[in-house]
C-alpha atoms as an extended CHARMM CRD file, in Angstrom:
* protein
*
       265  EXT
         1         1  UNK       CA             15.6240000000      -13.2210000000       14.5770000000  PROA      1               0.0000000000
         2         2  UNK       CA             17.5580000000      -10.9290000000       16.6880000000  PROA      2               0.0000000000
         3         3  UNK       CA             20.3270000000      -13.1240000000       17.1580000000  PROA      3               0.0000000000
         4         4  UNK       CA             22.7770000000      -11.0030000000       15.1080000000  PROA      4               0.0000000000
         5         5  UNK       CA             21.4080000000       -7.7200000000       16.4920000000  PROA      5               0.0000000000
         6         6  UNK       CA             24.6780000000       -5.2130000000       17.6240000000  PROA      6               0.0000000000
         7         7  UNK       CA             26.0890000000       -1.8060000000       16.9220000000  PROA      7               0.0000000000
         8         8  UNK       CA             26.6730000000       -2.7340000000       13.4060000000  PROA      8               0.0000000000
         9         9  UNK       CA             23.0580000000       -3.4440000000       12.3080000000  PROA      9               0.0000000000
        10        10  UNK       CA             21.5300000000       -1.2140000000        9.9600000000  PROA      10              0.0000000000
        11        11  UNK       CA             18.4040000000        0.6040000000       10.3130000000  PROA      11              0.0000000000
        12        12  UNK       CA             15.0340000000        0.2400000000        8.3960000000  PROA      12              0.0000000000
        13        13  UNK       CA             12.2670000000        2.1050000000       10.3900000000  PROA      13              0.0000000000
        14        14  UNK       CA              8.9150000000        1.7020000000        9.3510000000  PROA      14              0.0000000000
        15        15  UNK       CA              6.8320000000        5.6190000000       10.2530000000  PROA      15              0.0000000000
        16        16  UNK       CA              3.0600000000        6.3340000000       10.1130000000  PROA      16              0.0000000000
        17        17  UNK       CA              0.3650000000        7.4880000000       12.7260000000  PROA      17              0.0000000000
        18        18  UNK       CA             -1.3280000000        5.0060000000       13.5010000000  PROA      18              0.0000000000
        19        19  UNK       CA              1.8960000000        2.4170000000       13.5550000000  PROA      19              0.0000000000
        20        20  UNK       CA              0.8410000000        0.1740000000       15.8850000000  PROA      20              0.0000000000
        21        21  UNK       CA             -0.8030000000       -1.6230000000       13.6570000000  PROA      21              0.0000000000
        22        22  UNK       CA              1.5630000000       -2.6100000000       11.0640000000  PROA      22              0.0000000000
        23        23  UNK       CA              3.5700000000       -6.2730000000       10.5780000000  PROA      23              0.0000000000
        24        24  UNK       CA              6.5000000000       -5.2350000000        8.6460000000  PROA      24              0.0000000000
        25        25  UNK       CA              8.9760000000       -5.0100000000       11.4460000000  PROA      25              0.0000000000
        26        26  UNK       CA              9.0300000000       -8.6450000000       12.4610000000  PROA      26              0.0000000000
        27        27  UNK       CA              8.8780000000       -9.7640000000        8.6960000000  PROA      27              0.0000000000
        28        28  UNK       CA             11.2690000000       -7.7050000000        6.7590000000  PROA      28              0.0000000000
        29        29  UNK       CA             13.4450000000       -7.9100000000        9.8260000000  PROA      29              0.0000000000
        30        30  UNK       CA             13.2720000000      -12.1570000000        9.8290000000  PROA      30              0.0000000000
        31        31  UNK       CA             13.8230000000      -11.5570000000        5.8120000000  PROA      31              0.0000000000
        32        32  UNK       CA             17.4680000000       -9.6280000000        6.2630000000  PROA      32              0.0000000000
        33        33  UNK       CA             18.2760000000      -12.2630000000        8.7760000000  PROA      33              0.0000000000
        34        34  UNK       CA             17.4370000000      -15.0380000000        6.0910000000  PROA      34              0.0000000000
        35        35  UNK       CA             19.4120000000      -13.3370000000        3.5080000000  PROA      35              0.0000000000
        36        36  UNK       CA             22.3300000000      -13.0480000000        6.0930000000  PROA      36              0.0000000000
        37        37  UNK       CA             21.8730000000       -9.0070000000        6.2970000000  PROA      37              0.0000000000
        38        38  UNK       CA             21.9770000000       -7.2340000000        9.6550000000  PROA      38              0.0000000000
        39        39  UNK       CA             19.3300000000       -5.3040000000        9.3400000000  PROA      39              0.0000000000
        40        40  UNK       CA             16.8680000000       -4.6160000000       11.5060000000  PROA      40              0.0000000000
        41        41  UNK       CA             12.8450000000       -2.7190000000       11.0400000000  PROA      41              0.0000000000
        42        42  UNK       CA             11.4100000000       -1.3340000000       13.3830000000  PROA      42              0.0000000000
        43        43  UNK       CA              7.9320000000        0.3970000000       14.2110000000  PROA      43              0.0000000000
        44        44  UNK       CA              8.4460000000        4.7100000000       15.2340000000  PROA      44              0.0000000000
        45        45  UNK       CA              5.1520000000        6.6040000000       15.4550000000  PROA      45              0.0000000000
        46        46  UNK       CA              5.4020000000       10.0060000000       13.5790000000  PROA      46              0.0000000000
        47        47  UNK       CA              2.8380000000       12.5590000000       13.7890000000  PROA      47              0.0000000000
        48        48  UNK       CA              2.1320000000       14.1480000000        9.9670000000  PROA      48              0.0000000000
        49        49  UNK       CA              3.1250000000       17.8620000000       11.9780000000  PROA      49              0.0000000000
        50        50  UNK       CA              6.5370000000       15.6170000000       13.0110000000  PROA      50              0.0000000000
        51        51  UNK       CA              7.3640000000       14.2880000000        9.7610000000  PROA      51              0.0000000000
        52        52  UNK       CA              9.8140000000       17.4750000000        8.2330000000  PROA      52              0.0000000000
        53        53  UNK       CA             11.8190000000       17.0940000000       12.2550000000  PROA      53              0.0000000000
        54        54  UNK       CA             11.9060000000       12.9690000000       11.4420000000  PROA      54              0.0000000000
        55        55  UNK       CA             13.2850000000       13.1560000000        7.6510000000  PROA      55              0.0000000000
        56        56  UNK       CA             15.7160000000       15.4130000000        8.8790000000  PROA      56              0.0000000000
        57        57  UNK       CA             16.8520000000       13.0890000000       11.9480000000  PROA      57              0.0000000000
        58        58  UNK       CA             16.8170000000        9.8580000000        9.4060000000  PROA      58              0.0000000000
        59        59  UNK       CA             18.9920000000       11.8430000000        7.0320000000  PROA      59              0.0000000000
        60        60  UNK       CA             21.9140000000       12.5380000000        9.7370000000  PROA      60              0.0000000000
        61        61  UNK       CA             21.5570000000        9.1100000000       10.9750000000  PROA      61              0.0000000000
        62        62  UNK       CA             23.9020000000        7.2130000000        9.1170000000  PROA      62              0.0000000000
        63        63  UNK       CA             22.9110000000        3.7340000000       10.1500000000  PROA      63              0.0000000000
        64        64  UNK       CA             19.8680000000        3.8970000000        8.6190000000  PROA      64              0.0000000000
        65        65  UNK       CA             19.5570000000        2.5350000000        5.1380000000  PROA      65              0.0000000000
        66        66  UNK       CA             15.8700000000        2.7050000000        4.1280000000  PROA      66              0.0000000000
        67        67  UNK       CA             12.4540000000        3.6940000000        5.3360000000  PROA      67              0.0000000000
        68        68  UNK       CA              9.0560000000        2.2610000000        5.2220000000  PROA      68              0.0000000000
        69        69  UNK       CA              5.8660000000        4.5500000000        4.9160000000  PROA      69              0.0000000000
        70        70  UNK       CA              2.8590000000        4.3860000000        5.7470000000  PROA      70              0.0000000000
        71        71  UNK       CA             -0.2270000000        6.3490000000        6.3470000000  PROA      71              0.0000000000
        72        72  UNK       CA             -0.4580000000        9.3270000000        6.2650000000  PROA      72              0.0000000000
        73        73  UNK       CA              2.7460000000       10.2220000000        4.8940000000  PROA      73              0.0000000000
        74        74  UNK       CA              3.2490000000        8.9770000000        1.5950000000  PROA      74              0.0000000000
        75        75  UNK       CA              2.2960000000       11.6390000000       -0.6840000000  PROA      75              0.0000000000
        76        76  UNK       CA              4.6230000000       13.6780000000        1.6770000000  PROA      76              0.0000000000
        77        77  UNK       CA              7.5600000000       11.9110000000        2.5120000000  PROA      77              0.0000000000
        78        78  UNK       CA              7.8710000000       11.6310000000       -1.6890000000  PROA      78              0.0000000000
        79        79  UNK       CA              9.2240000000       15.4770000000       -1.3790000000  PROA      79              0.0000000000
        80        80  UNK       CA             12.4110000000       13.9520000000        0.4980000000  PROA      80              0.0000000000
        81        81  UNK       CA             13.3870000000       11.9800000000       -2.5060000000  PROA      81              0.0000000000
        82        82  UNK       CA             16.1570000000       13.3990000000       -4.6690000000  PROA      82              0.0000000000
        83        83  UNK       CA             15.2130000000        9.9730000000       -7.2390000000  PROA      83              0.0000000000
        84        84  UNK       CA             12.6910000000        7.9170000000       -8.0120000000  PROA      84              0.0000000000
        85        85  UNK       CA             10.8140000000        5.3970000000       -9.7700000000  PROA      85              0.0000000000
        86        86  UNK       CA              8.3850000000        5.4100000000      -12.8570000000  PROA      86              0.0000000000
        87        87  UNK       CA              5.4870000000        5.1250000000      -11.0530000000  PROA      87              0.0000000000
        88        88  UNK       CA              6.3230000000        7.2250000000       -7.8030000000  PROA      88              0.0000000000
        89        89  UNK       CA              7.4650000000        9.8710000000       -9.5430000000  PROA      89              0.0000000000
        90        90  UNK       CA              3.9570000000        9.8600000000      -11.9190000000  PROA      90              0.0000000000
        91        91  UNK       CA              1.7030000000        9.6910000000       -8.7190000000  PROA      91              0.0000000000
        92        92  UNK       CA              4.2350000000       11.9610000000       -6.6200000000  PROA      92              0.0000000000
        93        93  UNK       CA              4.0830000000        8.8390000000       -3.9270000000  PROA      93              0.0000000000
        94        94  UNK       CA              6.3020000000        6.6360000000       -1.9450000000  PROA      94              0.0000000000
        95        95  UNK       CA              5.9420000000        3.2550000000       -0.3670000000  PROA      95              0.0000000000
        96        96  UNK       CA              9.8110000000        2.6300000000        0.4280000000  PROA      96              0.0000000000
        97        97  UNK       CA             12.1930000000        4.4810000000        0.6900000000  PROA      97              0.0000000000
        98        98  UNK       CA             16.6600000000        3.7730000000        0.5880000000  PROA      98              0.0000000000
        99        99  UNK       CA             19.7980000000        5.5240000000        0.9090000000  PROA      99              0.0000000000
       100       100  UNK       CA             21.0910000000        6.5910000000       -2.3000000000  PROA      100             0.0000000000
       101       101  UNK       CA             25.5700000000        6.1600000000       -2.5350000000  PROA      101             0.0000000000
       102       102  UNK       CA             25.6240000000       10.1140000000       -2.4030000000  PROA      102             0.0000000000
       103       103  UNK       CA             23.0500000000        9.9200000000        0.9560000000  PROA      103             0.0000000000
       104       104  UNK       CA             20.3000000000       11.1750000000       -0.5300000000  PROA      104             0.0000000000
       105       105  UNK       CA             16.6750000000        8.9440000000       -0.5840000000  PROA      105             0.0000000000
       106       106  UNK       CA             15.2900000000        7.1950000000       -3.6150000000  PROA      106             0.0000000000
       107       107  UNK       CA             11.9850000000        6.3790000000       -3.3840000000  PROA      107             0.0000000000
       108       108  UNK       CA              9.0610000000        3.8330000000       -4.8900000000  PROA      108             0.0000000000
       109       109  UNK       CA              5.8510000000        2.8190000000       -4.7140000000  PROA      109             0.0000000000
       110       110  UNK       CA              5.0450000000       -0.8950000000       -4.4340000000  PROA      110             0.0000000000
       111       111  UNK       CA              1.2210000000       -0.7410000000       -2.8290000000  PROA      111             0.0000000000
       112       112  UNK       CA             -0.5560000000       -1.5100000000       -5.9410000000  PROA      112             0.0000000000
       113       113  UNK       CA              1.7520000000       -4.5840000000       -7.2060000000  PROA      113             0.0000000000
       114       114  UNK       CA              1.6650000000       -5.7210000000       -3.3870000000  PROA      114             0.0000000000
       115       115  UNK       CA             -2.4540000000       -5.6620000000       -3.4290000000  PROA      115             0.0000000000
       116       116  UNK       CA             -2.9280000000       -6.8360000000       -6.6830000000  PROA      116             0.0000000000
       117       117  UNK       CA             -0.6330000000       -9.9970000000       -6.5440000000  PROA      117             0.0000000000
       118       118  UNK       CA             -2.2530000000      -10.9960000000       -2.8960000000  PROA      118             0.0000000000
       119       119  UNK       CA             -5.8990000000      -10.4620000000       -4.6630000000  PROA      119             0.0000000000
       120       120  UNK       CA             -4.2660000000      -12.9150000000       -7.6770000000  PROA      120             0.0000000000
       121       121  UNK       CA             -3.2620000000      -15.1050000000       -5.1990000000  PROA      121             0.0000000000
       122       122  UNK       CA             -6.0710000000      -15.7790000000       -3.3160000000  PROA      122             0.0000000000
       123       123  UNK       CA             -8.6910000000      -16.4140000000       -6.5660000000  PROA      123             0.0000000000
       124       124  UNK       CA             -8.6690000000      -12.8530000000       -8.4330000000  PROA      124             0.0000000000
       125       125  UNK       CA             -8.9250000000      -12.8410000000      -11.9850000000  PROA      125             0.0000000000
       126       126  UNK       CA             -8.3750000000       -9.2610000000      -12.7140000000  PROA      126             0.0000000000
       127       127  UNK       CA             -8.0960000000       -9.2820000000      -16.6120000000  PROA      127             0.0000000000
       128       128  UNK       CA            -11.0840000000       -8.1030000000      -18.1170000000  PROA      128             0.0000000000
       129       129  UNK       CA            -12.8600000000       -7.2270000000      -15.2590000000  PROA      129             0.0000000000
       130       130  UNK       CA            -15.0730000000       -4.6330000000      -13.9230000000  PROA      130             0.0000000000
       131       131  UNK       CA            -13.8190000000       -2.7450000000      -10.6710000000  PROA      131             0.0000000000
       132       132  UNK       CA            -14.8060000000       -0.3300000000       -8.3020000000  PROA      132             0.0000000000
       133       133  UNK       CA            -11.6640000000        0.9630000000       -6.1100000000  PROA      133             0.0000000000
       134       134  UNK       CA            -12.6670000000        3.1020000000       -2.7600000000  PROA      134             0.0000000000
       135       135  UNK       CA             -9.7370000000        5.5900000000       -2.1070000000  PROA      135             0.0000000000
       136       136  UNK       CA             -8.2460000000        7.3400000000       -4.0900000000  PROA      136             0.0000000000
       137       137  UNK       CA             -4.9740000000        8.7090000000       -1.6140000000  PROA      137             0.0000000000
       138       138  UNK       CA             -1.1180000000        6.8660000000       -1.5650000000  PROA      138             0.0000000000
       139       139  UNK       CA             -2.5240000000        3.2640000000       -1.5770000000  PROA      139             0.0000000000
       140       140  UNK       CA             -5.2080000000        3.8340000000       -3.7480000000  PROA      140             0.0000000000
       141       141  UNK       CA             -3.6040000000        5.8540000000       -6.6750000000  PROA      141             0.0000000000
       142       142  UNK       CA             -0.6610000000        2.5890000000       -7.0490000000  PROA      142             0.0000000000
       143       143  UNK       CA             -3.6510000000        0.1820000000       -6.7880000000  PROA      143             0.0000000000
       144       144  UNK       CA             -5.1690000000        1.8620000000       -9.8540000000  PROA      144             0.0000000000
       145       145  UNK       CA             -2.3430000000        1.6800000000      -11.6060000000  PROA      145             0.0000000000
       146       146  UNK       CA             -1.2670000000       -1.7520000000      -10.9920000000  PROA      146             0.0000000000
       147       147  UNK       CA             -5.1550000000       -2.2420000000      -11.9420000000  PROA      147             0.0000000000
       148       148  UNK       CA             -5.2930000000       -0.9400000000      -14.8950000000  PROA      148             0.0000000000
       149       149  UNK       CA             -1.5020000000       -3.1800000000      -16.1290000000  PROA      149             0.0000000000
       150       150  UNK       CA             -3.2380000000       -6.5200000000      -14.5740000000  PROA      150             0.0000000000
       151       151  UNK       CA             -5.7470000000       -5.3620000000      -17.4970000000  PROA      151             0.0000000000
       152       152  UNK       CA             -9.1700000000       -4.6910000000      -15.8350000000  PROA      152             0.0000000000
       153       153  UNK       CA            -11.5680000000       -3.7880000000      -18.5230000000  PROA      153             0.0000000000
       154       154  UNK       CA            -13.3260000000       -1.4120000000      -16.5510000000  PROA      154             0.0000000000
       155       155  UNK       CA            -11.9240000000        0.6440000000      -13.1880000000  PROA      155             0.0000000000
       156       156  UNK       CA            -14.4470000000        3.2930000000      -11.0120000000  PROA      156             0.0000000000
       157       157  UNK       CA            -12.9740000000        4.6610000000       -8.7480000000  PROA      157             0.0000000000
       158       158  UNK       CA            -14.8250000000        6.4050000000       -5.4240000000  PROA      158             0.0000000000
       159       159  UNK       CA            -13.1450000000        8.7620000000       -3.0070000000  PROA      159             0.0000000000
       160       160  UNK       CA            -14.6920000000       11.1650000000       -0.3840000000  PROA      160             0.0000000000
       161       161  UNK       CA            -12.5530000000       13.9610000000       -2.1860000000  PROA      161             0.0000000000
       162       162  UNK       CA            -14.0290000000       14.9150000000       -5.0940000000  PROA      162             0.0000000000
       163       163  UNK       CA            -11.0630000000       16.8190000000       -6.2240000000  PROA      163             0.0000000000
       164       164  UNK       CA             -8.6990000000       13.8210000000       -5.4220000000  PROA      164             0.0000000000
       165       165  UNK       CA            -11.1510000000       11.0990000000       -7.3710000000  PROA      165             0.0000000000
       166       166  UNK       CA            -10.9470000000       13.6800000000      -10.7010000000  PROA      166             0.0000000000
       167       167  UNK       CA             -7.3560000000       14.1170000000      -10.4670000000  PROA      167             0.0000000000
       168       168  UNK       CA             -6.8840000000       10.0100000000      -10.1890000000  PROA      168             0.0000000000
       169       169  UNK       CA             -9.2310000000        9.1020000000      -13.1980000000  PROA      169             0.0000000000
       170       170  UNK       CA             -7.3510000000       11.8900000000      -15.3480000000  PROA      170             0.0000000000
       171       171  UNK       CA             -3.7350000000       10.5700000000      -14.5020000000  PROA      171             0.0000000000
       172       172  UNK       CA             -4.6320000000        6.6250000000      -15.1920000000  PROA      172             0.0000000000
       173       173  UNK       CA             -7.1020000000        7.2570000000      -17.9550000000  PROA      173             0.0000000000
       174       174  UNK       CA             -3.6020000000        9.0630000000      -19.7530000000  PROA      174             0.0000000000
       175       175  UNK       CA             -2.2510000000        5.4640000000      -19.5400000000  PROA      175             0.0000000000
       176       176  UNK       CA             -4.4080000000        4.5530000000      -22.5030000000  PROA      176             0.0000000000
       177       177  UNK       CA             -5.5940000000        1.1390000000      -21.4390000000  PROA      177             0.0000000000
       178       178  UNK       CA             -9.3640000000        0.2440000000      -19.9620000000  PROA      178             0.0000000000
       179       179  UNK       CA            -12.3170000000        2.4140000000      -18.8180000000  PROA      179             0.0000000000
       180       180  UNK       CA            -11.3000000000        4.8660000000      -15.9690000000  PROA      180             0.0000000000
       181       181  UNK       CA            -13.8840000000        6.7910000000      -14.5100000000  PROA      181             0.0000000000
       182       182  UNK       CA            -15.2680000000        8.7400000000      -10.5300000000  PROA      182             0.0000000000
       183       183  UNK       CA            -18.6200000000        6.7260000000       -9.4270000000  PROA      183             0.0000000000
       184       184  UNK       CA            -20.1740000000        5.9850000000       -6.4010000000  PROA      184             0.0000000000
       185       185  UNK       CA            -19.5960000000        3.6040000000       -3.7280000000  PROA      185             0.0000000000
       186       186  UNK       CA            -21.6610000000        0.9130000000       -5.1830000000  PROA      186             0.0000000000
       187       187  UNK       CA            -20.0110000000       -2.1670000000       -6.4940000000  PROA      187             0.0000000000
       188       188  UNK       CA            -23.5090000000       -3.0540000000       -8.5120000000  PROA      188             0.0000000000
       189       189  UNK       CA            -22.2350000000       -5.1430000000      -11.5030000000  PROA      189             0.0000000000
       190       190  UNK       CA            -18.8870000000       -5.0930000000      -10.5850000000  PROA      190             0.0000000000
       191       191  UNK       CA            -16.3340000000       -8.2480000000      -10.5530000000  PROA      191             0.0000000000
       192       192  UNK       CA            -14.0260000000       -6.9540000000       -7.7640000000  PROA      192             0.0000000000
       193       193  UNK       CA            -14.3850000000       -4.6280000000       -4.9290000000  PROA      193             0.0000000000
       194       194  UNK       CA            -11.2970000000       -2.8380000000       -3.7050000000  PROA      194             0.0000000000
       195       195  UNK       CA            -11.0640000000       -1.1970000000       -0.2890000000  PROA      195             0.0000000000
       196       196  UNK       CA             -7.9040000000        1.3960000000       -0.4350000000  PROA      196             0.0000000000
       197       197  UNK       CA             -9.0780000000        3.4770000000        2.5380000000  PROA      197             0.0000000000
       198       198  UNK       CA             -8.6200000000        3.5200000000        5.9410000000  PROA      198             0.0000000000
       199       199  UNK       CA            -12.6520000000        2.2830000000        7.1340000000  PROA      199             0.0000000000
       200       200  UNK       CA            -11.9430000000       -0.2540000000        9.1880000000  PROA      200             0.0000000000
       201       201  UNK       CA             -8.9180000000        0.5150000000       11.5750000000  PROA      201             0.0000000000
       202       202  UNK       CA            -11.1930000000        2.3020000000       14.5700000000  PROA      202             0.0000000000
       203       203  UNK       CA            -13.6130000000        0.5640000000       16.6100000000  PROA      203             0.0000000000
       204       204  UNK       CA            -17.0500000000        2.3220000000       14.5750000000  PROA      204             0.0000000000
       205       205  UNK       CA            -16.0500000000        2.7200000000       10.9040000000  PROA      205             0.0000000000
       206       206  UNK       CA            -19.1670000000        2.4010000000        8.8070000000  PROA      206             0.0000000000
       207       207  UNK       CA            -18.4460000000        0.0290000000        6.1250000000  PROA      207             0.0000000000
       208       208  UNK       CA            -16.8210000000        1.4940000000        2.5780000000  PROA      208             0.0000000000
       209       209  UNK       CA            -19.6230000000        0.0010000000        0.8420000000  PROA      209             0.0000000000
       210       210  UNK       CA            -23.2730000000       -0.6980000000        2.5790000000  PROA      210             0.0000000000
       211       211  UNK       CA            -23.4890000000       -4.9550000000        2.8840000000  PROA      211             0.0000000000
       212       212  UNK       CA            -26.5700000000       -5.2930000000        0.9150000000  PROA      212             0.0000000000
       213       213  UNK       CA            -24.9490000000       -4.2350000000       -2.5320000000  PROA      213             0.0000000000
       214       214  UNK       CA            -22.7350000000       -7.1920000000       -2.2540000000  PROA      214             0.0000000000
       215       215  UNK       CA            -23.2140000000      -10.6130000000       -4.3440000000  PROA      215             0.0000000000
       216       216  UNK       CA            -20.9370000000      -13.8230000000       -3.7200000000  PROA      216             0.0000000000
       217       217  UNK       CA            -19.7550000000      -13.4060000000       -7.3800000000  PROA      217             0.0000000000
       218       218  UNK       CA            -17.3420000000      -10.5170000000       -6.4590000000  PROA      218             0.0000000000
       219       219  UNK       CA            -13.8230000000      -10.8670000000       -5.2910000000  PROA      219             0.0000000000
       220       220  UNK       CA            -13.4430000000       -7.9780000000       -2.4820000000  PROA      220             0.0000000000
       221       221  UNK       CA            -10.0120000000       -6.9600000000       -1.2710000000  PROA      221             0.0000000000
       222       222  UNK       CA             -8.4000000000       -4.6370000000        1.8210000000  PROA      222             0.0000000000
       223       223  UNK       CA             -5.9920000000       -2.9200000000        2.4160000000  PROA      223             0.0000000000
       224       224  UNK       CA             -5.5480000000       -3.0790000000        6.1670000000  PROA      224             0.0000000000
       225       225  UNK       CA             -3.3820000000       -5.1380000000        7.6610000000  PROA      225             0.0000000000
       226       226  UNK       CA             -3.3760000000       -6.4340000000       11.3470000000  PROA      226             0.0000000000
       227       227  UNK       CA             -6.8220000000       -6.5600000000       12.2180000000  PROA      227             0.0000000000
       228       228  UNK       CA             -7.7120000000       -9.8520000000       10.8070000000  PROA      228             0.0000000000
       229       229  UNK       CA            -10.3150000000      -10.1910000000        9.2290000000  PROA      229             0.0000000000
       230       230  UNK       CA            -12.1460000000       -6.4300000000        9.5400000000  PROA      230             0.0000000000
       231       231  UNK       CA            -16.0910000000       -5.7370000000        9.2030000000  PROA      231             0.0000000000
       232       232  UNK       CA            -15.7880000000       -5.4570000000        5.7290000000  PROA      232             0.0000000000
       233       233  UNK       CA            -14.3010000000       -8.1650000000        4.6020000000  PROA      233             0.0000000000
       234       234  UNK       CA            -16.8920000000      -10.1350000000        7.6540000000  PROA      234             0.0000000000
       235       235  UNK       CA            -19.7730000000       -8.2380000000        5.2630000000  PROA      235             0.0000000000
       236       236  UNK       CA            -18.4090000000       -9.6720000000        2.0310000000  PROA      236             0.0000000000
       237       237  UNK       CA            -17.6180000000      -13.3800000000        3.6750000000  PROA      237             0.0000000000
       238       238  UNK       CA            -21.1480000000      -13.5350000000        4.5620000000  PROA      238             0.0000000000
       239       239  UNK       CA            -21.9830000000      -12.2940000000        1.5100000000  PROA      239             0.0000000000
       240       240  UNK       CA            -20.4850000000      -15.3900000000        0.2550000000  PROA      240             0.0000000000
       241       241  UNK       CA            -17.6490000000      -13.6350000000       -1.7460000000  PROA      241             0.0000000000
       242       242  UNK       CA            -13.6170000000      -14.6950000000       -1.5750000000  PROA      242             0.0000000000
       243       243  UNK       CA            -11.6040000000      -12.3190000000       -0.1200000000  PROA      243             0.0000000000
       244       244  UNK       CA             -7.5420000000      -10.8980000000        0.7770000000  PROA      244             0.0000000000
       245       245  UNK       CA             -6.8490000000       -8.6450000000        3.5630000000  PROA      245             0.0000000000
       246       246  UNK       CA             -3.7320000000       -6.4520000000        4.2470000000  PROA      246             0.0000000000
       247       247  UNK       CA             -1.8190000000       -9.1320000000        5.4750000000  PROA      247             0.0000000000
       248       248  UNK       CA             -1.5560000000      -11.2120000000        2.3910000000  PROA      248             0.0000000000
       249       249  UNK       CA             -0.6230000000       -8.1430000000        0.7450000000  PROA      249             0.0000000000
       250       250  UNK       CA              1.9190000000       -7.2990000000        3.2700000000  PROA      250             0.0000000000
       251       251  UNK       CA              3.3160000000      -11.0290000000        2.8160000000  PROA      251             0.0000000000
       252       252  UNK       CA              2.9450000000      -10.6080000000       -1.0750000000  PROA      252             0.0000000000
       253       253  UNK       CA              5.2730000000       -7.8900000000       -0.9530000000  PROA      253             0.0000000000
       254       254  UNK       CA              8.1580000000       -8.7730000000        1.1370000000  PROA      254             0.0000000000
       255       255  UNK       CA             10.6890000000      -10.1680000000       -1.3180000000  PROA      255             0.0000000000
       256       256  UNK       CA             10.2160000000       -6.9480000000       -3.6160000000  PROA      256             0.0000000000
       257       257  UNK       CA             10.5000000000       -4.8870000000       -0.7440000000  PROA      257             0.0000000000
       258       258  UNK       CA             14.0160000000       -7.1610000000        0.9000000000  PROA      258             0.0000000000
       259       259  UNK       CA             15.0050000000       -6.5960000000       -3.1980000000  PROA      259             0.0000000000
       260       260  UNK       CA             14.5970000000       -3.2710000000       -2.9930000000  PROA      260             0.0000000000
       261       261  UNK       CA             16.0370000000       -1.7160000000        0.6100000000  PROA      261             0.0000000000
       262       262  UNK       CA             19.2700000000       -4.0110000000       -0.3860000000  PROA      262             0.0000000000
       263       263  UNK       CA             19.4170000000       -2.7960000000       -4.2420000000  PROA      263             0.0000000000
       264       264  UNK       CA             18.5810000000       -5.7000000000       -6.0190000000  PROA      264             0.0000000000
       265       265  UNK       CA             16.1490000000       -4.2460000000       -8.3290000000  PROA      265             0.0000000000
């Protein structure tokens, strides 16, 4: 994987706090190598008080091409971009992020087509379904979206800011397509069960939604990656429901994401 690594590689860090969680660096990284790109990603833990010093050392940094982000900065890091796509610059979001030909950044968001593909993959049939999404942040906002263009008939979304739930069901509902609307953390009736927050990652988390509410004839899906299979997804297994974690969404996304750090798309 490393075999080509040397002073001409070029650099695609991947920046968050936590970071030690995340699997991009040996997959994007074995992805340049199979497209015969040196190009190498690698994990750097930034604090959200760091992240203005960090933008600033990546932009004087010539060697490095593109960035990854994850929580917490996405919202944030979407301030660095001079460009943008549709749907970052609607949510004010980035996922990825590469070097414009002047050296400025131009950023996107692929989260929700990531998640919603992996959930497709493993048994989801999100057309004309009913769907509560937890989280409303970075993840959560592209998840509606990409939601609500799979064609879900009906999408609640739950959030533990008020103020950032009401903001989220007022810029999808504008998209004119299916039922947006704020509930509560009960996936009662509901076809699919969408985890977009971080519950799960420490040792303790309660569960995004309490175990009893759920019924083997929802589809639940995760964002977090590299813990296997986490409680929640545990609760909904024994629950009898299918499921996709954050690692088939991290492996649903890779060729989009190789596409897009080497401006194919």
């Amino acid at each position: 994987m490393l075999d080509h690594l040397s002073g001409e590689s070029r650099l695609f860090p991947i920046f968050g706090d936590p970071i030690r969680y995340v699997q991009s660096p040996k997959r994007l990284t074995t992805g340049f190598a199979a497209r015969g790109h040196n190009g190498i990603c690698i994990p750097m833990q930034v604090a959200e008080a760091d992240l203005e010093v960090a933008m600033r050392a990546f932009a004087h940094t010539s060697n490095v091409d593109g960035l990854l982000v994850t929580m917490p900065h996405k919202f944030t890091a979407f301030a660095y971009c001079a460009t943008s796509s549709e749907t970052a610059k609607m949510l004010g979001v980035v996922s990825v992020i590469r070097r414009n030909p002047d050296g400025t950044w131009h950023g996107d968001m692929l989260d929700g087509y990531a998640f919603v593909k992996a959930q497709k993959d493993a048994g989801a049939k999100p057309e004309g379904a009913r769907v509560l999404l937890l989280g409303a942040g970075g993840a959560g906002s592209a998840i509606a979206i990409a939601l609500i263009d799979a064609g879900v008939r009906e999408l609640i979304i739950h959030d533990t800011s008020e103020e950032r739930t009401n903001k989220l069901v007022e810029l999808v509902s504008k998209l004119g397509r299916g039922r947006v609307l704020a509930g509560p953390a009960d996936p009662t009736g509901c076809d699919m069960v969408c985890n977009a927050t971080p519950m799960g990652m420490a040792d303790g988390d309660p569960l995004p939604v309490a175990s009893h509410l759920l019924s083997s004839s929802m589809f639940v899906g995760d964002v977090i990656a590299g813990h296997g299979v986490t409680p929640f997804l545990a609760a909904a297994q024994a629950a009898g429901c299918k499921t996709a974690d954050g690692d088939q969404m991290v492996e649903a996304v890779q060729d989009i994401m190789l596409d897009f750090m080497l401006h194919k798309n």
